[in-house]
N, C-alpha and C positions, 0 to 999 in steps of 0.2 A: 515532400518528395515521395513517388512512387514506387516501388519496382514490381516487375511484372516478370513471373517467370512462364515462359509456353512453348509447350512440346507440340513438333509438330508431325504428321503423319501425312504418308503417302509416299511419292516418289521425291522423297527430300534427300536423297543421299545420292550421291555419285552424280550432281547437276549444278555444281557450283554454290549450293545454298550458303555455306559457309562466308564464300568469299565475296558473294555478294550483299548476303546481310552485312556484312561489314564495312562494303560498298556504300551501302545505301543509310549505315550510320552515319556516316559523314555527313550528309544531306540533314540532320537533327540534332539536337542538344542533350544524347543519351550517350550513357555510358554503361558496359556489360561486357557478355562474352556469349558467342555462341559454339556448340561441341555435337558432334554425330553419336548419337547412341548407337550399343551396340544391341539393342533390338530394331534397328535402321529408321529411329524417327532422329527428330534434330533438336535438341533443348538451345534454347536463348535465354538467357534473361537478361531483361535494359531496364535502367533506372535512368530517374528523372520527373521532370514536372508531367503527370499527367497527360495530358494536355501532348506533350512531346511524344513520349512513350507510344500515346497511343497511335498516333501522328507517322510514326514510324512504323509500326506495328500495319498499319495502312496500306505505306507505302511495299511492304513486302508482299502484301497481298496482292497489290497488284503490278508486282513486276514481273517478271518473265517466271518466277518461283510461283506463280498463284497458281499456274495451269499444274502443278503437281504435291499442291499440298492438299489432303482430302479431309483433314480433320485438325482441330485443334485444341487444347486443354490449356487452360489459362490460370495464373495463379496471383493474384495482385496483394501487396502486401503496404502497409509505410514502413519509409525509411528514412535516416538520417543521412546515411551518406551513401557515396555511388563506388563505382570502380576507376581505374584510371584507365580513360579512355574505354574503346571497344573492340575485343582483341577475340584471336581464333581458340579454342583452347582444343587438346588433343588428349 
């Protein structure tokens, strides 16, 4: 098992990132949390097979959030175990 932690940059705050990354977990076999920094980027981190993670990781690129993330910093790690489920954190 995976987990990938990535901050992401741009116009990611104040356009739903949050609640749609957790949207579009649904759609994957990850589990995580994603939170707004208060330097106005957005940390995720999702665990899981690879494979999934990344699959996911994908899928936010190309949702409606692609058109305002400008940058990204990625951090992959193994792991034994995940989170429960995929949730907002504040």
């Amino acid at each position: 098992m995976k987990i990938c932690r990535i901050t992401y940059k741009g116009e990611v705050q104040g356009v739903g990132f949050r609640w749609t990354a957790q949207r579009i977990s649904r759609l994957f076999d990850v589990t995580g949390w994603v939170r707004n920094l208060s330097s106005g980027e957005v940390e995720l981190t999702a665990a899981g097979d690879e494979r999934e993670v990344r699959a996911f990781l994908q899928a936010i690129r190309e949702s409606e959030l692609g058109v305002g993330i400008s940058g990204e910093l990625e951090a992959w790690a193994e792991t034994e175990t995940g989170f429960e489920g995929f949730s907002i954190r504040y």
